[in-house]
Rosetta silent file (secondary structure, phi, psi, omega in degrees, C-alpha in Angstrom):
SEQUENCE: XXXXXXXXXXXXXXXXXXXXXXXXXXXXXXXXXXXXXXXXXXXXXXXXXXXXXXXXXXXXXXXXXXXXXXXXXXXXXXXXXXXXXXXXXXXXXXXXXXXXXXXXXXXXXXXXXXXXXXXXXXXXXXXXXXXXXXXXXXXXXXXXXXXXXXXXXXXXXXXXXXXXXXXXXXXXXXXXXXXXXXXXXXXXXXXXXXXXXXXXXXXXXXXXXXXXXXXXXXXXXXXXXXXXXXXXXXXXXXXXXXXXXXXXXXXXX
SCORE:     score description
SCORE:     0.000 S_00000001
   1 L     0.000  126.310  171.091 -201.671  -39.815   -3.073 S_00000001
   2 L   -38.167  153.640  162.625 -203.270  -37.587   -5.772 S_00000001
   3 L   -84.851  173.652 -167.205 -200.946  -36.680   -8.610 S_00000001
   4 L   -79.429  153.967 -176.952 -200.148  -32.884   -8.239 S_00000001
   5 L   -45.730  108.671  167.915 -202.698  -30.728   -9.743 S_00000001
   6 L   -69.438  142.803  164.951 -201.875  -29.323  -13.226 S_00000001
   7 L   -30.697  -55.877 -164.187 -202.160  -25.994  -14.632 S_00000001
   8 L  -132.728  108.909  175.378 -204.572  -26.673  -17.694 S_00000001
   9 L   -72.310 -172.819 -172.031 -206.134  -30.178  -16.686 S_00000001
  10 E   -83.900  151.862 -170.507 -206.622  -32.990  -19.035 S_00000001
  11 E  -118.417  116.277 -155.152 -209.695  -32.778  -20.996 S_00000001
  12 E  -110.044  133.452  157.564 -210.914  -36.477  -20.240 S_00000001
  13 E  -127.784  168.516 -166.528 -213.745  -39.092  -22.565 S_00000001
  14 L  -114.316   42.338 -143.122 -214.845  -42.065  -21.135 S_00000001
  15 L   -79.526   74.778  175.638 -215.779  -44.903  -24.076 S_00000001
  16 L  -147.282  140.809 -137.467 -216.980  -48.533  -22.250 S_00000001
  17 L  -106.206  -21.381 -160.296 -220.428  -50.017  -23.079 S_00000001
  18 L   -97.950   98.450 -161.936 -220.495  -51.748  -19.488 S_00000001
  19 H   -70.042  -26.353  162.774 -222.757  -48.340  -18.214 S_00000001
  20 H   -60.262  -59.461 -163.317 -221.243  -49.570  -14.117 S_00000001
  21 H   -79.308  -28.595  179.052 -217.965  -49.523  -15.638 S_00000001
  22 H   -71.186  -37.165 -173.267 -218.194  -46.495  -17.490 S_00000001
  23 H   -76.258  -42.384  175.383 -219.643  -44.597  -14.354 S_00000001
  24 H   -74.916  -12.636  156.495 -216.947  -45.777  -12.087 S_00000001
  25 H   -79.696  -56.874  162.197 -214.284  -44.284  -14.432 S_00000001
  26 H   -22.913  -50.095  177.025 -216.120  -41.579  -14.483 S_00000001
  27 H   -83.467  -10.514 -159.157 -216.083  -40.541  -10.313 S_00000001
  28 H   -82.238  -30.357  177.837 -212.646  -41.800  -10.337 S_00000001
  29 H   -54.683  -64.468 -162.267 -211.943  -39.068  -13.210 S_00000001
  30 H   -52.701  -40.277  171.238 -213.988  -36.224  -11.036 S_00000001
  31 L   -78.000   35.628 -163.242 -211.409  -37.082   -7.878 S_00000001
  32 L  -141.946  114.746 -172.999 -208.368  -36.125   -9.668 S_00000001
  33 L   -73.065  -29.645 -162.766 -208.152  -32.008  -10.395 S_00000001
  34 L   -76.154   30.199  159.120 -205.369  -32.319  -13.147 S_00000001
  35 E  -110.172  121.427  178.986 -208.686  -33.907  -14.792 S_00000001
  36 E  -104.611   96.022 -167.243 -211.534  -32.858  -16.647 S_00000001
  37 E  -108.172  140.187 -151.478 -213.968  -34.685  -17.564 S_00000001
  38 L  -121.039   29.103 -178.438 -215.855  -33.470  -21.137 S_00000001
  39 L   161.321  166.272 -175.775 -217.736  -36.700  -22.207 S_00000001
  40 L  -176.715  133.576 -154.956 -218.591  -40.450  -21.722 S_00000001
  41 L  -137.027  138.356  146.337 -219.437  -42.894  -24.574 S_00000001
  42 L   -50.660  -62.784  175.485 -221.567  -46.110  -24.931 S_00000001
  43 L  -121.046 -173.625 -165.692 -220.679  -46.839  -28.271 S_00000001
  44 L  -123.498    7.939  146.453 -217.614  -46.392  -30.214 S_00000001
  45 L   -81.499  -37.753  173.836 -218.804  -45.154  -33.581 S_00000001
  46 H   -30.241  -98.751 -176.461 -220.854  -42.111  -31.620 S_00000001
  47 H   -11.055  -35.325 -165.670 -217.251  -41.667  -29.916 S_00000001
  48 H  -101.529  -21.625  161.043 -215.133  -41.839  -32.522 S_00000001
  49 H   -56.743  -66.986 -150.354 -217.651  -39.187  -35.026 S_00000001
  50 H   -74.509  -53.168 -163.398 -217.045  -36.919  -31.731 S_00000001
  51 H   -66.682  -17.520  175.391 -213.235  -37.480  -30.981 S_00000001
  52 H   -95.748    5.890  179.757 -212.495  -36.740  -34.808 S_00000001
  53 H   -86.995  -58.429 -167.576 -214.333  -33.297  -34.686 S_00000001
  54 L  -143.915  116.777 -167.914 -212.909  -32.516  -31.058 S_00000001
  55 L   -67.637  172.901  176.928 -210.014  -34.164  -29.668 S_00000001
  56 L  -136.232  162.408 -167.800 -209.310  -34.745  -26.298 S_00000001
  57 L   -93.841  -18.508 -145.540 -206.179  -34.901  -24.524 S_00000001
  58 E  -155.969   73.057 -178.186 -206.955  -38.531  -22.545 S_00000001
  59 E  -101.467  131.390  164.634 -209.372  -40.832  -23.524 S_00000001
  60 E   -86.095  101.910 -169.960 -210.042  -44.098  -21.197 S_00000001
  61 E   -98.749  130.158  157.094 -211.290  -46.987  -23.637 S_00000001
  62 L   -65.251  178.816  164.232 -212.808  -50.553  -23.113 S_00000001
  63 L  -107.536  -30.665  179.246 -211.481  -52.770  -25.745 S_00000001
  64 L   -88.301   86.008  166.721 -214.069  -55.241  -26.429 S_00000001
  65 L  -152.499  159.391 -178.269 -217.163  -53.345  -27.468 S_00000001
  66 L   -63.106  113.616  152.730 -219.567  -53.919  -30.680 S_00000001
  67 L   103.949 -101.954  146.969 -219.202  -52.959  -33.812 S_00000001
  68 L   -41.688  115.298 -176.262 -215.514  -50.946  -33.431 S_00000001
  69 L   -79.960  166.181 -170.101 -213.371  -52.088  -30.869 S_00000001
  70 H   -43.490  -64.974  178.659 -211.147  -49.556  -28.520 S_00000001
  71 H   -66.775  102.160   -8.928 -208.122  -50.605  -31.030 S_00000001
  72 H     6.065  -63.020  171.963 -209.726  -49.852  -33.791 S_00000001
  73 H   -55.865  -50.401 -170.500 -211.141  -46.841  -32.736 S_00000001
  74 H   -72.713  -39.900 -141.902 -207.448  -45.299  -31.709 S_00000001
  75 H   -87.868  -35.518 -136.472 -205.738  -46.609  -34.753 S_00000001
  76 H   -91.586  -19.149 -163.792 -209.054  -45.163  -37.373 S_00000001
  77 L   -87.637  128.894 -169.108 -208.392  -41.628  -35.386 S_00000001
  78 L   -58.592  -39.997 -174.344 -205.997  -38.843  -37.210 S_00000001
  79 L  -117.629   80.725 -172.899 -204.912  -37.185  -33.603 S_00000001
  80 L   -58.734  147.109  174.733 -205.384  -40.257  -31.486 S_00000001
  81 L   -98.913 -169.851  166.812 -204.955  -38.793  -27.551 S_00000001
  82 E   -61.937  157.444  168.859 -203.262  -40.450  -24.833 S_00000001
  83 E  -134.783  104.941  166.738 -205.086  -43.446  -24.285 S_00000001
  84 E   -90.367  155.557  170.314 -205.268  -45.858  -21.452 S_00000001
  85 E  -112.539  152.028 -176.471 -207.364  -48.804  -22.111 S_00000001
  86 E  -154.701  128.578 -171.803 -209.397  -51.026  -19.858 S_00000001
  87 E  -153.232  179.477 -168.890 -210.675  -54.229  -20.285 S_00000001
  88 L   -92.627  -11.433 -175.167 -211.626  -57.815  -18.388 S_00000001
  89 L  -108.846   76.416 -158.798 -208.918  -59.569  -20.647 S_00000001
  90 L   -46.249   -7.843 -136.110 -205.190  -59.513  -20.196 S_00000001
  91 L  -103.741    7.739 -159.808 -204.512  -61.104  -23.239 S_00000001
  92 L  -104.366  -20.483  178.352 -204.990  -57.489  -25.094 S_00000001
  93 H   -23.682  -86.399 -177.141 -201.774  -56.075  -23.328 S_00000001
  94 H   -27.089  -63.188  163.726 -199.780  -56.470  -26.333 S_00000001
  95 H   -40.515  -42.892 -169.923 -201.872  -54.890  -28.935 S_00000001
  96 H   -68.020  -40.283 -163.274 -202.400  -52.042  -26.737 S_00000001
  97 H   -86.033  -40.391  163.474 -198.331  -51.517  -26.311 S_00000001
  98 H   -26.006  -40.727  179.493 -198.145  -51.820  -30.787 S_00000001
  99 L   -78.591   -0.480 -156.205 -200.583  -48.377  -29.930 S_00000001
 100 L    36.650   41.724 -160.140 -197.930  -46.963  -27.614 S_00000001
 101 L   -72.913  135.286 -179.395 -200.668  -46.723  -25.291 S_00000001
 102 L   -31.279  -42.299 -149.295 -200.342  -44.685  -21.800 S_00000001
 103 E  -170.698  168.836  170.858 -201.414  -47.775  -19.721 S_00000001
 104 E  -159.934  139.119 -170.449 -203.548  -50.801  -19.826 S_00000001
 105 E  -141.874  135.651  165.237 -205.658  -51.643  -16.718 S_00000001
 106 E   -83.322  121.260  175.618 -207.538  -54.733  -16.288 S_00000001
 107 L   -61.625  167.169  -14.183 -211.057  -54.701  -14.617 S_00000001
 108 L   -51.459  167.096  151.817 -212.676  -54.398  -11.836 S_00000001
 109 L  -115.206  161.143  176.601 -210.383  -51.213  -11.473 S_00000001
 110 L  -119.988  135.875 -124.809 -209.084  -49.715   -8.405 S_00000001
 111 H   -77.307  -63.676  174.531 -208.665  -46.155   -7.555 S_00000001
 112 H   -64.557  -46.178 -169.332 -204.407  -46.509   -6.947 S_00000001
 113 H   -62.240  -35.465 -155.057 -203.713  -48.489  -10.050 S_00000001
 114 H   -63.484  -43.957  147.809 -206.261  -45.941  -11.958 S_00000001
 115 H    -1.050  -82.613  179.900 -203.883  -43.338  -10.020 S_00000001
 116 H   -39.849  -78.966 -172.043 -200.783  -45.023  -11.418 S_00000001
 117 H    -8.564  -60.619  174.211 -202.447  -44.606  -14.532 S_00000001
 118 H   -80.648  -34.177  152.696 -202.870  -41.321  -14.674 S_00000001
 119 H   -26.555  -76.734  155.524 -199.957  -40.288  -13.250 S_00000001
 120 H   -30.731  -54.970  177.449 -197.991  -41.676  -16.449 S_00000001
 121 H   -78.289  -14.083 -160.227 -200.193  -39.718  -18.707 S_00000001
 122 H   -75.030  -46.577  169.818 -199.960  -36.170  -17.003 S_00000001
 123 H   -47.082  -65.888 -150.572 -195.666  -36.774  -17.420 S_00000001
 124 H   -75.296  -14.620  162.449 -195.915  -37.951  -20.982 S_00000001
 125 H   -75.401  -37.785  151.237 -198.468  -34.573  -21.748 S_00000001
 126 H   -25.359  -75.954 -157.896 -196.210  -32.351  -20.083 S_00000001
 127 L    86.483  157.166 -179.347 -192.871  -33.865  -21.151 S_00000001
 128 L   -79.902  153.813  160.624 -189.611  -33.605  -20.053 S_00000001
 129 L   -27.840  107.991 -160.425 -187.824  -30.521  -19.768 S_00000001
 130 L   -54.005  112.689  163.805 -186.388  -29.528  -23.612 S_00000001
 131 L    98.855   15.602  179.214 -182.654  -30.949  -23.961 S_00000001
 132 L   -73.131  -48.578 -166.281 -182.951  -32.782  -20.495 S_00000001
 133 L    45.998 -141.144 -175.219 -183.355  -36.008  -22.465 S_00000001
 134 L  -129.556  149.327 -166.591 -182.530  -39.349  -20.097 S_00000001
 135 L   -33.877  146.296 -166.458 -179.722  -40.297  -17.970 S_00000001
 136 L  -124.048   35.503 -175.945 -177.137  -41.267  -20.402 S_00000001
 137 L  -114.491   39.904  168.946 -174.650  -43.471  -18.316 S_00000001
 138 L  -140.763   -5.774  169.482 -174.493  -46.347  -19.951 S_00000001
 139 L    79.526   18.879  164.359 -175.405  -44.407  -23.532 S_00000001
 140 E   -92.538 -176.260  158.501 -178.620  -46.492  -24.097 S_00000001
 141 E  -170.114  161.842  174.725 -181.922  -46.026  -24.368 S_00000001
 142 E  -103.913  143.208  143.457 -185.300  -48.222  -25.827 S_00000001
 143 E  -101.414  163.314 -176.435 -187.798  -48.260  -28.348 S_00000001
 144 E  -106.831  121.174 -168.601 -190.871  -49.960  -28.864 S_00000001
 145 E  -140.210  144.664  154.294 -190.771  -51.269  -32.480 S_00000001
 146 L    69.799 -122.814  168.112 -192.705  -54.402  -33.916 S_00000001
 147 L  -118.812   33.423 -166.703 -193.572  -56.454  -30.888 S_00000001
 148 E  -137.179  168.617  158.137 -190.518  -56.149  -28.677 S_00000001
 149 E  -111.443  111.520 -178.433 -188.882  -53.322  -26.353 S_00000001
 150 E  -101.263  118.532  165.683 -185.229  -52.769  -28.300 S_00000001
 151 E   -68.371  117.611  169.107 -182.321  -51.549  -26.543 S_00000001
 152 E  -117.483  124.421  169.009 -180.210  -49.352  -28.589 S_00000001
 153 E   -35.242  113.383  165.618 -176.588  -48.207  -28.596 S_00000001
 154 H   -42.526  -35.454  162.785 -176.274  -44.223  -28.741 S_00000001
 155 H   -59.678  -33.148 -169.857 -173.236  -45.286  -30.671 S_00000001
 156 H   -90.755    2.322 -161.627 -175.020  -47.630  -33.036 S_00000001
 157 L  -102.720  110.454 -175.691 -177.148  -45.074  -33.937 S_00000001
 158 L   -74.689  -21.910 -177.707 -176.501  -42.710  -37.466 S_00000001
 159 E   176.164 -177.612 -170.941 -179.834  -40.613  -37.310 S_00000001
 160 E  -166.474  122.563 -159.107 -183.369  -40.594  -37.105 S_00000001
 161 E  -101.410  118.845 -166.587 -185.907  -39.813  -39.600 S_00000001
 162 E   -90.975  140.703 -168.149 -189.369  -38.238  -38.538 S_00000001
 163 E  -126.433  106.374  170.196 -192.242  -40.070  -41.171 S_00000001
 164 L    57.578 -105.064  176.189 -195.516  -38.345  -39.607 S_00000001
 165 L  -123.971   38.786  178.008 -196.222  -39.715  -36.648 S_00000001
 166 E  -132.550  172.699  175.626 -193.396  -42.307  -36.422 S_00000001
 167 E  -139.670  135.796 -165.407 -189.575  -42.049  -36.424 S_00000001
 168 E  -103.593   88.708  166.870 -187.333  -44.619  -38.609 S_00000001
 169 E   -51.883   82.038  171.392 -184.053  -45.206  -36.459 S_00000001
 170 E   -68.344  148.014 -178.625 -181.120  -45.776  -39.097 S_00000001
 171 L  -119.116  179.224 -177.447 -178.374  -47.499  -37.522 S_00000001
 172 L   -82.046  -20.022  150.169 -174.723  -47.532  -38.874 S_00000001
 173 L   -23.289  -24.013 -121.750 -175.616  -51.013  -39.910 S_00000001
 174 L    23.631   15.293  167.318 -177.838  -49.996  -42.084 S_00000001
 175 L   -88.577 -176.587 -174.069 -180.837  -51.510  -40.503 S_00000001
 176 E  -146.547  143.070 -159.522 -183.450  -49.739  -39.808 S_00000001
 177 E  -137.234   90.422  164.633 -186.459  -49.639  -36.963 S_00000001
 178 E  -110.654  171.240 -159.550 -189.328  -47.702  -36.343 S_00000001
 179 E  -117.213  143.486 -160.438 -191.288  -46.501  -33.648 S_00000001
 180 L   -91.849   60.149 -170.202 -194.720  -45.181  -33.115 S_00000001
 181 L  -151.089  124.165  173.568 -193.441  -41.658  -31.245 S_00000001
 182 L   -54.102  171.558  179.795 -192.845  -37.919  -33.067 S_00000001
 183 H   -65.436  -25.343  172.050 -189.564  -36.583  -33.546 S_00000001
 184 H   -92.980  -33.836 -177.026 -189.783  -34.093  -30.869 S_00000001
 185 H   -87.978  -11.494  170.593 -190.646  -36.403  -28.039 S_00000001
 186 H   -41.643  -70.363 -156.467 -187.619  -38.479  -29.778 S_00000001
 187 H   -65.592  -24.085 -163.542 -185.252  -35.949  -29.414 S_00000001
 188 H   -84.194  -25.295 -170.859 -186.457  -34.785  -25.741 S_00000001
 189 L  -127.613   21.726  152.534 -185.945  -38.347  -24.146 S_00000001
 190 L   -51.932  158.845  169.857 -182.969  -39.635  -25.973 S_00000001
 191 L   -61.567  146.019 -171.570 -179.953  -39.465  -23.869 S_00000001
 192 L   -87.670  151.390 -166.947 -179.040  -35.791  -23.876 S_00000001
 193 L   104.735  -14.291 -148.483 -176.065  -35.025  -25.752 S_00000001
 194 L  -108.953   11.873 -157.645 -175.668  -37.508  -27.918 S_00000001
 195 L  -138.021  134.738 -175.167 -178.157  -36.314  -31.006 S_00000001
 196 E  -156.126  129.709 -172.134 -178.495  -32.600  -32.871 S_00000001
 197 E   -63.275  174.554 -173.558 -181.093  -31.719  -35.042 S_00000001
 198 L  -135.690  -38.472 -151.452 -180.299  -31.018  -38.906 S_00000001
 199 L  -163.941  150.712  157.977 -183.754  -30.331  -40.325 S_00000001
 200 L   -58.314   18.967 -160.881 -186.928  -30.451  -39.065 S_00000001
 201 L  -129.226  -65.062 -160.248 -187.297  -33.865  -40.234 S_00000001
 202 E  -100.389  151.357  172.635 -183.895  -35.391  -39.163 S_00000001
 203 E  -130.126  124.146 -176.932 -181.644  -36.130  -35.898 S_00000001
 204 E  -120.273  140.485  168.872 -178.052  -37.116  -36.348 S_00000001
 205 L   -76.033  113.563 -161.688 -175.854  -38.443  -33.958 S_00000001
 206 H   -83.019   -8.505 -173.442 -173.180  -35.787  -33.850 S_00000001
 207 H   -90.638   -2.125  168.534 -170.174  -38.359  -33.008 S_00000001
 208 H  -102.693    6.427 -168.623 -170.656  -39.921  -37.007 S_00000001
 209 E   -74.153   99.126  159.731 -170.742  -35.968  -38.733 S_00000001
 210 E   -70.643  -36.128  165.064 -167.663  -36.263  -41.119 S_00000001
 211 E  -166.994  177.510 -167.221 -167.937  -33.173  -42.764 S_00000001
 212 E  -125.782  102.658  129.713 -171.073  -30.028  -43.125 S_00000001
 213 L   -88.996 -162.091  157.175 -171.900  -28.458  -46.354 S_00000001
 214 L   -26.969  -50.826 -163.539 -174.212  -25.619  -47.461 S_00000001
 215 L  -127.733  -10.692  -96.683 -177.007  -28.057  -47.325 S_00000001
 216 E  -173.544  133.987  146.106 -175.846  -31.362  -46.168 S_00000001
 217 E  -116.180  136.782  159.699 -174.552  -33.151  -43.520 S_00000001
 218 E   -68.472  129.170  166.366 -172.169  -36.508  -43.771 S_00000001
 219 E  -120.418  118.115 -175.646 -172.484  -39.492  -41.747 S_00000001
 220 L    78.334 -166.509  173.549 -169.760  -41.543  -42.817 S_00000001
 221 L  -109.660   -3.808 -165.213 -168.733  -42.038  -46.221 S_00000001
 222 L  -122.466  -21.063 -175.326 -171.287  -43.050  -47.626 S_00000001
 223 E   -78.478  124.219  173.141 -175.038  -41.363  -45.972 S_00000001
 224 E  -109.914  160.231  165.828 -175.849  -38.080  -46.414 S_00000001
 225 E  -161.550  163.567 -146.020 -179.076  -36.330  -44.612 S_00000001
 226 E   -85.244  165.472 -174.842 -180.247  -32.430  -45.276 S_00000001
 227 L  -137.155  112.745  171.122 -178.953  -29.431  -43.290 S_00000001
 228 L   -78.254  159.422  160.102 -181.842  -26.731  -42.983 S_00000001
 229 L   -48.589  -47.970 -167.491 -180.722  -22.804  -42.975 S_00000001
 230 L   -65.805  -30.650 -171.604 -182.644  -22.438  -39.965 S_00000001
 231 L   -85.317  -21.414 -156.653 -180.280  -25.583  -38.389 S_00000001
 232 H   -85.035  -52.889  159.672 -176.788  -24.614  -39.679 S_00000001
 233 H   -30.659  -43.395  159.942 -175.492  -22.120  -37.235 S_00000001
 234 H   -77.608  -48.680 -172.464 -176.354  -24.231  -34.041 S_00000001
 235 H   -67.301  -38.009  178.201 -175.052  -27.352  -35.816 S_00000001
 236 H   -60.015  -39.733 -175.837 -171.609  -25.277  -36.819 S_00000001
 237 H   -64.721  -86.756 -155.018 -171.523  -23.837  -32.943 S_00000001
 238 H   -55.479  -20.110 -146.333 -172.087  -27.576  -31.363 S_00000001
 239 H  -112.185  -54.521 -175.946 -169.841  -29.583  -34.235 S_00000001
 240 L   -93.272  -80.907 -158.488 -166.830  -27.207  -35.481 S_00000001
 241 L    32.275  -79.664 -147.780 -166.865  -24.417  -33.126 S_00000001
 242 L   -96.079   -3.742 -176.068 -164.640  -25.997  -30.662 S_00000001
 243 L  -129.148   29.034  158.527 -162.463  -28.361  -33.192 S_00000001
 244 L   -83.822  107.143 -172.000 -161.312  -25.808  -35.803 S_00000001
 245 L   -79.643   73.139 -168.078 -157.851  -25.752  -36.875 S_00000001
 246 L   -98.066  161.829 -164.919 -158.041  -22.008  -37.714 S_00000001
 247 L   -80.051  -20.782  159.668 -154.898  -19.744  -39.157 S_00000001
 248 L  -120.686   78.702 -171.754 -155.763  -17.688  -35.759 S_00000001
 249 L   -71.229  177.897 -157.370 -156.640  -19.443  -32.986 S_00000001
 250 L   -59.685  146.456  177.498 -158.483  -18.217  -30.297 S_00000001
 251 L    80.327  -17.385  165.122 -156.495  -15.844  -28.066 S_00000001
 252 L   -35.345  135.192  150.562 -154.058  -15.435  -30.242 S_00000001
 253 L   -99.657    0.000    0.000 -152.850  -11.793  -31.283 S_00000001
């Protein structure tokens, strides 16, 4: 089954060296409407001269090709796209998840895994709904850090710091872990609830805020992180609001 069409399809390049392999991504591209396809590359400096003028939303990469390789290419690029990769060699899987990459498909390919494939990237272009985040009823959730998938406590967590295009997970431990994913796709598929922005930089876990100044928020006694103007009003509504021990409480006369 097709994935459902999208409103603005993906604007699709093709990068594999194997001109058979490259063609059969290619029709497999043309039978999928939430797809576009705007290009198809031999070599991977040509490709990678094109993809830094004008990005693409999707690019399907071999890995193995002469003189840059696929990983190379994605790491060398400032707005790297989604990327699935495809290659005769299984043994590349890892590297490719160190890339957060969409997918990794092992040749010959076949039309449902390419499917699968695609499927995966059209959600992760989308996104989830804003504040949906992900079921939260066990309060974990994973990152991909280093070479592992880490499970992490919602609880264990004090905030999370956006550094470009990674985000550095402080824990109340004080260790600290990051992950190749912005700050905004952080925040949308964290469990919902359990996280409230401060600054456009920072996410705090609202069950360690000890106290709010002017500029500031407290985690604890000893961690501070910044409280934008733009931020303070929603963080006083979700945070105080409802736990202020005021000289008139509500309803009162």
């Amino acid at each position: 089954m097709l994935p459902a069409a999208s409103p603005t399809p993906l604007r699709c390049a093709v990068l594999d060296d194997d001109p058979l392999s490259c063609d059969l991504v290619a029709s497999y591209v043309a039978r999928v409407p939430s797809l576009v396809l705007v290009g198809t590359f031999s070599e991977s400096v040509a490709a990678f001269e094109h993809l830094s003028r004008a990005p693409v939303d999707l690019l399907f990469s071999d890995i193995e090709l002469p003189g840059l390789n696929g990983l190379e290419l994605v790491r060398g690029l400032r707005q790297p796209p989604l990327v699935v990769f495809l290659t005769s060699h299984p043994e590349y899987a890892l590297p490719t998840y160190e890339l957060d990459a969409v997918d990794f498909l092992v040749k010959p390919l076949a039309f449902p895994r390419f499917l699968r494939a695609v499927d995966k990237a059209l959600r992760l272009h989308v996104g989830p709904p804003a504040g949906s985040g992900l079921p939260a009823a066990d309060g974990t959730f994973f990152i991909r850090t280093e070479q592992q998938f880490l499970r992490l406590r919602c609880a264990d967590v004090a905030y999370a710091e956006a550094m470009r295009d990674f985000v550095k997970v402080h824990l109340t431990t004080g260790a600290v872990h990051v992950t190749l994913v912005n700050l905004k796709n952080f925040e949308e598929q964290v469990p919902a609830g359990c996280f409230l922005r401060t600054h456009r930089s920072f996410l705090v876990n609202k069950m360690h805020i000890t106290a709010i100044t002017a500029d500031e928020v407290r985690l604890g006694p000893a961690l501070t992180v910044p409280l934008g103007q733009s931020f303070r009003e929603e963080v006083l509504a979700q945070v105080v609001q409802q736990r202020l021990v005021s000289r008139h409480p509500a309803g009162s006369k």
